[in-house]
C-alpha distance (Angstrom), angle and dihedral (degrees) to the residues before:
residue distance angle dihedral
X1 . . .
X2 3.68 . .
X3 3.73 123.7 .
X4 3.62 93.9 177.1
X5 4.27 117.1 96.1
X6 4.20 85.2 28.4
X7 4.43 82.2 64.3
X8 4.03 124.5 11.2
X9 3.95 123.7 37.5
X10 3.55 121.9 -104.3
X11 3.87 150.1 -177.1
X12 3.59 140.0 -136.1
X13 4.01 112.1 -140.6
X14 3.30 125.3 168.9
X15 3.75 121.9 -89.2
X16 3.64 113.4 -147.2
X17 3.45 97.0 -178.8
X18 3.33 101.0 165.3
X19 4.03 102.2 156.1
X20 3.60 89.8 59.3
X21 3.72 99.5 121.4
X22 3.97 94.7 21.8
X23 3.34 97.1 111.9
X24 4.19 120.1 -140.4
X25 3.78 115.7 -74.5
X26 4.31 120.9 -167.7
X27 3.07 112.3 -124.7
X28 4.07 111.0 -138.6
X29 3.78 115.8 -113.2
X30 3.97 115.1 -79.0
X31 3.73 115.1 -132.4
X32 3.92 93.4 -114.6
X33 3.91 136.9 30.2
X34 3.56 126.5 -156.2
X35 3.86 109.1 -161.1
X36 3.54 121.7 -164.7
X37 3.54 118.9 -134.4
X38 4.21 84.7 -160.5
X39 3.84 95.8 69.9
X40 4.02 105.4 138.6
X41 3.61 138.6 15.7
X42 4.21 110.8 -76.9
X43 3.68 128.1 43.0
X44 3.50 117.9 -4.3
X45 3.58 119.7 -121.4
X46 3.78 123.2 -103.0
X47 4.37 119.6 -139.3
X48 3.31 106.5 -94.0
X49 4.03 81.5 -173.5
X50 3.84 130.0 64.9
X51 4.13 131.1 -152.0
X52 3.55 110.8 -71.3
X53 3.90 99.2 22.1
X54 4.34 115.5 128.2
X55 3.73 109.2 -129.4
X56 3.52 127.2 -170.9
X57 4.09 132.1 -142.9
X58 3.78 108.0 -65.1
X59 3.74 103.0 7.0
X60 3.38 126.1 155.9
X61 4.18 100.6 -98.0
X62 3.70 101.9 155.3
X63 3.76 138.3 19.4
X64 3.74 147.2 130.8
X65 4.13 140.5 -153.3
X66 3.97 94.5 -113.6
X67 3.21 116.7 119.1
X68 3.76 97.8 -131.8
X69 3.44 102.5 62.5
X70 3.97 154.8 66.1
X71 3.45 146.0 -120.1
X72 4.35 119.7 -106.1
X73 3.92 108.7 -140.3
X74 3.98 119.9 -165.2
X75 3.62 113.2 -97.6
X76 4.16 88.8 -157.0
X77 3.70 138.6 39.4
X78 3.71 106.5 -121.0
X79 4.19 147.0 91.5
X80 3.74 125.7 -48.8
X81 3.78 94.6 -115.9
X82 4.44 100.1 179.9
X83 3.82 136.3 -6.4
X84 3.91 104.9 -150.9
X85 3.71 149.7 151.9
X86 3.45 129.4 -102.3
X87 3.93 146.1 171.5
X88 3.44 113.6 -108.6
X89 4.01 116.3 -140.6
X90 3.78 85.0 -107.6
X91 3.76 94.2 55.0
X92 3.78 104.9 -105.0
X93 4.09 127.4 122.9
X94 3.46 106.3 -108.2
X95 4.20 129.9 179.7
X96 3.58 113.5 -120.3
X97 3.97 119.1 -159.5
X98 3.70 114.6 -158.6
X99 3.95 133.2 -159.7
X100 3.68 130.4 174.3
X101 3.65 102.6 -144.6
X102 3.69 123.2 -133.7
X103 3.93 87.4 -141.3
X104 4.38 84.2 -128.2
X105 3.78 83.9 110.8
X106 3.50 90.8 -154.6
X107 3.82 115.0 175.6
X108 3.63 130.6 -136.5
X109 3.54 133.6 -94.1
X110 4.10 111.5 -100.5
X111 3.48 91.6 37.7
X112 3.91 105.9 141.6
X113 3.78 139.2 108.2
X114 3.74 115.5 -61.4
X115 3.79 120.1 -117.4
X116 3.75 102.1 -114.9
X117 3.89 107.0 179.0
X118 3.82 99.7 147.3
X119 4.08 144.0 -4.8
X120 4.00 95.0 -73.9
X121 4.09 88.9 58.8
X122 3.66 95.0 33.3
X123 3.72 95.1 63.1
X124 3.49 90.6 32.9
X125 4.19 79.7 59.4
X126 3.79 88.8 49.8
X127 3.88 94.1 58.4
X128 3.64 94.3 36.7
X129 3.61 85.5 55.8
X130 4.02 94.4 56.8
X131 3.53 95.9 -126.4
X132 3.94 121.3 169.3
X133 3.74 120.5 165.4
X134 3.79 107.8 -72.1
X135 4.12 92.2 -162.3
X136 3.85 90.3 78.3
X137 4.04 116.4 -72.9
X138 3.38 100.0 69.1
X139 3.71 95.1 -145.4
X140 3.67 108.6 176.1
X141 4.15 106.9 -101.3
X142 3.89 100.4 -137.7
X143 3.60 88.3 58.7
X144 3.59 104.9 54.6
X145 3.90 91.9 34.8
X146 3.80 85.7 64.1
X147 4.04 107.0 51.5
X148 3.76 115.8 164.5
X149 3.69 96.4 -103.7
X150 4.03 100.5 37.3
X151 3.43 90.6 141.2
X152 4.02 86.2 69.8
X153 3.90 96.1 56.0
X154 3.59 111.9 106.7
X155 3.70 101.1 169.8
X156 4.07 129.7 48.8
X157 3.72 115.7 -174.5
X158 3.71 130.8 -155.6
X159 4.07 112.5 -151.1
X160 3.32 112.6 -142.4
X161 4.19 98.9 151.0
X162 3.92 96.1 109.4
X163 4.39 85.4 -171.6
X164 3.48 95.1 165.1
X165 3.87 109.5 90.5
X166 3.53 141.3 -108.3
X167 4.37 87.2 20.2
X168 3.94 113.4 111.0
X169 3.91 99.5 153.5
X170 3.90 91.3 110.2
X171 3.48 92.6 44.6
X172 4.00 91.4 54.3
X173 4.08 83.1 46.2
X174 3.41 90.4 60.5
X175 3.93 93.0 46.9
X176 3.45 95.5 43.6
X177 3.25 109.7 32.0
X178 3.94 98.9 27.6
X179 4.48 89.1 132.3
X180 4.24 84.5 60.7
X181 3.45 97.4 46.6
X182 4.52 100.1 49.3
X183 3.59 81.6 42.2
X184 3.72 99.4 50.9
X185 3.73 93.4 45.8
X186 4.01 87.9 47.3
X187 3.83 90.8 59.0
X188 3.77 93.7 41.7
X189 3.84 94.3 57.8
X190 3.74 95.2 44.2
X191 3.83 94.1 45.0
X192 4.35 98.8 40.5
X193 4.17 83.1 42.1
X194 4.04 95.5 -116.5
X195 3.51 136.8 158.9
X196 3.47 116.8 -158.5
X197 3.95 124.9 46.9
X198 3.64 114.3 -164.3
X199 3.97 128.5 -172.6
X200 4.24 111.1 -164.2
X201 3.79 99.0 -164.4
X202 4.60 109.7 165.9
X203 4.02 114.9 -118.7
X204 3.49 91.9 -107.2
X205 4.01 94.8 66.8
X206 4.10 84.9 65.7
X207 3.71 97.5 152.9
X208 3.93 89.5 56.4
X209 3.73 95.2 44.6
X210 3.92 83.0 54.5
X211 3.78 101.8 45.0
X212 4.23 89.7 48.3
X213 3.47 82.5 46.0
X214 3.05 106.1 66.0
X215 4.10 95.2 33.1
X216 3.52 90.8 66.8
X217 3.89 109.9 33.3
X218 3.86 93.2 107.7
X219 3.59 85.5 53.7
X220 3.81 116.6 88.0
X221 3.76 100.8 -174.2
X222 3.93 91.3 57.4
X223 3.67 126.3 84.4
X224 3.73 127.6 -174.7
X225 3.81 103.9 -160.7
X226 3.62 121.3 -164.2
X227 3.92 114.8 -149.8
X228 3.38 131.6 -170.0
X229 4.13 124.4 -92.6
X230 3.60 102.4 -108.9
X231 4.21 130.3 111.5
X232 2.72 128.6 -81.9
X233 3.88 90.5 33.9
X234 3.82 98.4 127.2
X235 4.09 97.0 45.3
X236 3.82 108.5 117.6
X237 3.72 98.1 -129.6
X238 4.27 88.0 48.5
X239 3.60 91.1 44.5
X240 3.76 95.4 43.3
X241 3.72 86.4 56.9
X242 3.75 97.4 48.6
X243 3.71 97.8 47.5
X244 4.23 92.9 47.4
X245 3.58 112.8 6.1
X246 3.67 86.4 -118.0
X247 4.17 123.0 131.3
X248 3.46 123.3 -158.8
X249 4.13 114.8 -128.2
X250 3.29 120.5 -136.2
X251 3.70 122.6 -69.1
X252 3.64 94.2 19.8
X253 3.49 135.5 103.3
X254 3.98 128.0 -139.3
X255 3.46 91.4 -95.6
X256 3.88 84.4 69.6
X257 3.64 81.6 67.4
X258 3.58 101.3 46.5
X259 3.71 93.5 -97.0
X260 3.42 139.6 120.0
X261 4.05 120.9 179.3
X262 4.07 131.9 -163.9
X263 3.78 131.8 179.8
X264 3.95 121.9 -113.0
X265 3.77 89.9 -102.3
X266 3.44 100.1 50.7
X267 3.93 95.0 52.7
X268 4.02 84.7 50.8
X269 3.71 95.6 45.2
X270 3.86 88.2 45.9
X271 3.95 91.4 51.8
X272 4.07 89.4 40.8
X273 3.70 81.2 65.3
X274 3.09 106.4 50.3
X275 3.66 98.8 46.4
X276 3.53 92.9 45.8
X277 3.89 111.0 14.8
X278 3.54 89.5 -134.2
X279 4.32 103.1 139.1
X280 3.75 123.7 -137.8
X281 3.64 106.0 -64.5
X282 4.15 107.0 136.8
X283 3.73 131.9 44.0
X284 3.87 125.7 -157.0
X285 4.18 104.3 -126.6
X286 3.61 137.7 -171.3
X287 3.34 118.2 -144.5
X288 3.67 120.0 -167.3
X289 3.83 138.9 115.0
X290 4.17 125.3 136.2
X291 3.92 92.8 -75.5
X292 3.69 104.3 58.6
X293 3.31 122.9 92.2
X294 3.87 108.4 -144.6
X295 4.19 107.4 18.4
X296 4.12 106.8 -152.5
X297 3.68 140.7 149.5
X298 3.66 109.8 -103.0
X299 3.66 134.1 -170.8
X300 3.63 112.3 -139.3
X301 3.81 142.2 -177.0
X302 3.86 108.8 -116.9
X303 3.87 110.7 -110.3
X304 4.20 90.4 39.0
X305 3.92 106.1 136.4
X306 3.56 108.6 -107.6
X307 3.64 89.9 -132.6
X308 3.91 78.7 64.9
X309 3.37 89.3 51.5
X310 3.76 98.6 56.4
X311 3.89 94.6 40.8
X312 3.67 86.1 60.5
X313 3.83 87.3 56.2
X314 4.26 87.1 54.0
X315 4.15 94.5 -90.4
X316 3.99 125.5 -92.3
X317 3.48 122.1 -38.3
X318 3.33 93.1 -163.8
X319 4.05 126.1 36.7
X320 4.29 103.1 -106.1
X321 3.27 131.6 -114.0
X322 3.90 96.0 -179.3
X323 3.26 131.7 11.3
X324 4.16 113.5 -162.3
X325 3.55 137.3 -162.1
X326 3.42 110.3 -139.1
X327 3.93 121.5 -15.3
X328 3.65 139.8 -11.7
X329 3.96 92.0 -110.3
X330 3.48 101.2 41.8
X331 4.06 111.3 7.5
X332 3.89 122.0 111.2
X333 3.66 123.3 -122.0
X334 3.92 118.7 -117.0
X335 3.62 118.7 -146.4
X336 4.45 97.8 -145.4
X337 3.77 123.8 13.7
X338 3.62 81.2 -132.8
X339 3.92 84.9 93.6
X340 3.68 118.7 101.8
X341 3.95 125.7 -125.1
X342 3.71 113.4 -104.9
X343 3.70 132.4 -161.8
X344 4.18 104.3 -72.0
X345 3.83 92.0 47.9
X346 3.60 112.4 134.6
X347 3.71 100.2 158.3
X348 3.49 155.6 4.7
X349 3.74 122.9 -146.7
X350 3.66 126.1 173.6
X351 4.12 119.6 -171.2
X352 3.90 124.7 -169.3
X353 4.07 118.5 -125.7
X354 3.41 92.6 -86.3
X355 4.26 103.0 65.4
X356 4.15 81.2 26.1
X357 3.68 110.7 68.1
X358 3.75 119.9 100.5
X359 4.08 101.2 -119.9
X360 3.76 115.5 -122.0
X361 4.08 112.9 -91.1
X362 4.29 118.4 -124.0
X363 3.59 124.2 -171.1
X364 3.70 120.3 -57.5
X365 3.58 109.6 -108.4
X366 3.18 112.0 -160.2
X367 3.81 99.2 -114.8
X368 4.20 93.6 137.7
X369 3.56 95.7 -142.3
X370 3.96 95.2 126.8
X371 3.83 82.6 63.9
X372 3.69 95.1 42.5
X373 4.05 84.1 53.7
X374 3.71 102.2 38.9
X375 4.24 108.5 108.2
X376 3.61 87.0 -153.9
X377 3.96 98.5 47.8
X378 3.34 102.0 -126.1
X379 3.98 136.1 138.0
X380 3.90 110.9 -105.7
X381 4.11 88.7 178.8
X382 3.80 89.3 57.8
X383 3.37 100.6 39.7
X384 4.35 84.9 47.3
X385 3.66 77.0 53.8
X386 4.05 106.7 52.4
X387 3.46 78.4 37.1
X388 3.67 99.9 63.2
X389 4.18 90.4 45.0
X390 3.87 85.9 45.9
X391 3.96 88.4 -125.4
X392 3.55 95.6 176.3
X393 4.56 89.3 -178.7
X394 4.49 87.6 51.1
X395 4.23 92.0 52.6
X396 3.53 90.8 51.6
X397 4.12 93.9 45.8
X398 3.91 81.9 48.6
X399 3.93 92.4 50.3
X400 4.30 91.8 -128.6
X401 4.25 82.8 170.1
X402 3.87 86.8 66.1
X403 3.92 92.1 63.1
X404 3.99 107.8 111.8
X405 3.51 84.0 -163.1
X406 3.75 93.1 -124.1
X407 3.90 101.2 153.0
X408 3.91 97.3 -130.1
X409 3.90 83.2 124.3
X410 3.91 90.9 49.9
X411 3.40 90.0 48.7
X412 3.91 114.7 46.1
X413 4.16 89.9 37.7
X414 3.62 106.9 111.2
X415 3.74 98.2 -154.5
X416 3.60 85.7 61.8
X417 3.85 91.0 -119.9
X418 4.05 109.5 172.3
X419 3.81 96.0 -138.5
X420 3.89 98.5 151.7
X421 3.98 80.5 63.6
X422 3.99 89.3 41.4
X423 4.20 82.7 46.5
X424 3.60 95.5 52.3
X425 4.17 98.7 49.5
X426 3.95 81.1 47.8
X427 3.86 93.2 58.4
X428 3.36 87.7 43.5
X429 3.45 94.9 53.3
X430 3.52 94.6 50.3
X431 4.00 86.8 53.0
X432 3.92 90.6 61.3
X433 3.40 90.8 49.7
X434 3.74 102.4 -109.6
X435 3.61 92.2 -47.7
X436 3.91 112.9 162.5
């Protein structure tokens, strides 16, 4: 049962799930890709290519010694056309490695399933694989499947909650791909040496609750734990908390707690490897929003234009006013669909001017409710405040860093006040130190 509503704050949004039942399309290969070499949070990767070179389907194209970090593999077979810089949409220089593909698809040599036999070559599998965290932050896999004290983890948990609205690709991964995902989460508990398998799916993903269900009720160690449909369901620290009762302090991580958590997709990317040794080189996608014309769920090759992307789903029905990727809590804003999915896509969602425009901000009243909604408990007004005087000693009384950057606080304030954005400069803030 549910510890949720009895112990951490919550919100109802609106779902808007309309791709639920639209079952996952391929999308045909684009003439170009444009792979990032800035596809997870670490050290970006460095070409491993050069203009004019042939590549293959997963090849090797960009990588890098760091620890903190994974390889990029070529989603097409085809030339290396340009090496160039670009802005990402958060600001940052990134290199961009492009190849027109041939559209032969031909895959590269080596390509087979990896001999996994133990923890050393099952983690070694994981980064071979290119595997970041597909749920959003795109932390590379082998690293946080490897904590210092693994052998004190007790509990891994699989998120299926997809909260945020409009997204269903996870959903349609566990309805499609349902086989991939028990088996992934099998081999990860045998190989990391943990007991208890957990898979958080919300109440209003039924038919997936069902299907898992049933897969694993011979299966002791495996749980399929239905939550309830409220945001922010599928954060770690909320779901964490659900599933165990546990709460992580802070400046640790779950693994602190003797948990480690992975989306849906990664578990079934993960498993696709193995079976197949075929690297991460496609994403499932949903594409929706009020200014496309035909929402779906798409699987794409990484590196496809998202302009692509959206002509495969019949173009915009409406001209756009913002274009998002990922959700309308959490997703990032892209400044030209001429940008190419990377790795932790989930979604695409386009709105006209109308749904779009930032709503005018009134006095702050007073009325608490961005407290009452804030997962983490904090105080959004007073960190706005220290903020705003740049009083580096009151954000880190009020514990900005803890903000998840969720947007309940955006969202329930009546004034319209954008103090997830206001949260996030803060934490940044503190990260430089105080710097002005």
């Amino acid at each position: 049962m549910s510890i949720f509503n009895k112990h951490l704050p919550a919100i109802h949004v609106e779902h808007h799930k309309n791709t639920t039942d639209s079952a996952t399309v391929k999308m045909p290969v684009p003439d170009k890709v444009y792979l990032s070499m800035v596809q997870h949070i670490g050290a970006p990767c460095q070409p491993t290519v050069a203009v004019g070179d042939l590549v293959k389907v997963g090849q090797v194209i960009g990588d890098t010694d760091a620890f903190v970090s994974a390889p990029i593999h070529s989603s097409v077979s085809g030339k290396v056309t340009a090496i160039d810089k670009s802005l990402t949409m958060t600001g940052i220089w990134d290199t961009i490695v492009t190849i027109a593909a041939d559209k032969t698809q031909e895959v590269a040599e080596g390509i087979k399933p990896p001999v996994v036999e133990d923890k050393a070559s099952f983690l070694k599998a994981v980064r071979d694989s290119g595997l970041v965290g597909l749920g959003g932050a795109a932390f590379p896999t082998h690293v946080k499947f490897n904590p210092k004290n693994l052998e004190e983890v007790d509990t891994f948990i699989i998120n299926g909650a997809e909260c945020e609205p409009y997204i269903t690709a996870d959903y349609r991964t566990m309805m499609e791909d349902s086989e991939l995902l028990i088996n992934g989460l099998k081999n990860t508990l045998k190989y990391l040496g943990i007991k208890r398998g957990v898979i958080g799916i919300e109440s209003n993903k039924a038919p997936a609750i069902a299907k898992l269900r049933e897969m694993v009720k011979d299966d002791p160690e495996i749980e399929v734990l239905e939550l309830v449909p409220v945001y922010p369901q599928g954060a770690e620290r909320v779901l964490i908390y659900e599933a165990t009762g546990r709460s992580i302090p802070p400046g640790k991580l779950p693994a602190d707690i003797g948990v480690i958590v992975s989306n849906v997709s990664s578990i079934v990317a993960l498993q696709t490897f193995i079976e197949t040794g075929m690297p991460l080189i496609s994403k499932k996608i949903t594409v929706d929003g009020n200014a496309i014309r035909t929402p779906k769920n798409v699987e794409v090759l990484i590196g496809t234009p998202i302009y692509k992307l959206i002509n495969f789903c019949d173009g915009y029905k409406r001209v756009p006013k913002k274009i998002l990727m990922g959700g309308p809590m959490m997703g990032r804003a892209i400044y030209d669909d001429g940008m190419a999915v990377i790795k932790n896509n989930n979604a695409i969602l386009a709105f006209d001017e109308e749904f779009a425009t930032v709503p005018k901000e009134t006095a702050c009243i007073n009325c608490g409710r961005c407290t009452k909604a804030c997962p983490m408990m904090l105080m959004p007004t007073l960190i706005a405040k220290a903020y705003e005087c740049k009083d580096l000693p009151a954000l880190e009384k009020l514990h900005a860093t803890l903000c998840m950057e969720c947007g309940c606080c955006t969202y329930v304030c009546p004034a319209k006040k954008q103090l997830g954005f206001i949260n996030k400069m803060a934490k940044q803030f503190i990260m430089e130190g105080g710097k002005k």
